[in-house]
N, C-alpha and C positions, 0 to 999 in steps of 0.2 A: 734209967730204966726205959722209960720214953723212946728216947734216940735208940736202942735195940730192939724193943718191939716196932718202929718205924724201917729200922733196918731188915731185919726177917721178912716186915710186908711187903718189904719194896722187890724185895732177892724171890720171895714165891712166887709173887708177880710176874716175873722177870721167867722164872722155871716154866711157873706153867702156863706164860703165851705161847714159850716155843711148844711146849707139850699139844699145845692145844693146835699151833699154826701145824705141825707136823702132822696131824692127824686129818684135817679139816683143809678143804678145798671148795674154789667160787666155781661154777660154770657157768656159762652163757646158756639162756634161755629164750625163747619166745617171746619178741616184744608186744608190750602193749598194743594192738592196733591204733588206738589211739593216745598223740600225748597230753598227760595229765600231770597232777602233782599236788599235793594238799590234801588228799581222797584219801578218808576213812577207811581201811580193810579190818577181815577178819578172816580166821581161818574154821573152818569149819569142815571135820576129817581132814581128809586129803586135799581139800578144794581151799582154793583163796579169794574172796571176795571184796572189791574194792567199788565203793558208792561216790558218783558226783565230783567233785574237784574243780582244778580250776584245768582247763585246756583252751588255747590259742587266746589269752587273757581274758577270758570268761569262764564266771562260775556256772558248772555244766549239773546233770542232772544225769549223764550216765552212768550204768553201773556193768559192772565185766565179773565172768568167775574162768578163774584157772584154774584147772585139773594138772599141771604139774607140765605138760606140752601145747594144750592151745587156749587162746583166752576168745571165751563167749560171751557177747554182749545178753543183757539180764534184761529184766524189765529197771523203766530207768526210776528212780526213787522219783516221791510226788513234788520237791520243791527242790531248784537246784541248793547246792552246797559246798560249803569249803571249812577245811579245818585244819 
């Protein structure tokens, strides 16, 4: 019984990546002006907000908000960080 319900998971899986891959597409976007990496985001409506990280091997204390086409540097949080 096992080995068939492993079986079924594995095959729905299988269905609907492509379901999912056939519907859904990546595109290029707007880079960061600055590189980072490790930086806490969130989204908030439309907008995406990402705080601090690490850039050019230092933990930084800037913070950017994307509206979907350009990223605006924010006020920068009070202590640098990484996560």
């Amino acid at each position: 019984m096992k080995k068939h319900f492993y079986a079924l998971l594995f095959l729905f899986a299988i269905i609907n990546s492509q379901t999912v891959s056939a519907q859904c597409t990546w595109t290029a976007s707007t880079v960061v002006p600055v590189p980072v990496l490790d930086a806490p985001a969130v989204t908030v409506g439309t907008n995406l907000y990402t705080f601090g990280g690490v850039s050019n091997g230092a933990i930084v204390a800037t913070s950017f908000k994307f509206d979907g086409t350009t990223w605006t540097p924010i006020a920068p949080v009070p202590t640098a960080l990484e996560f």
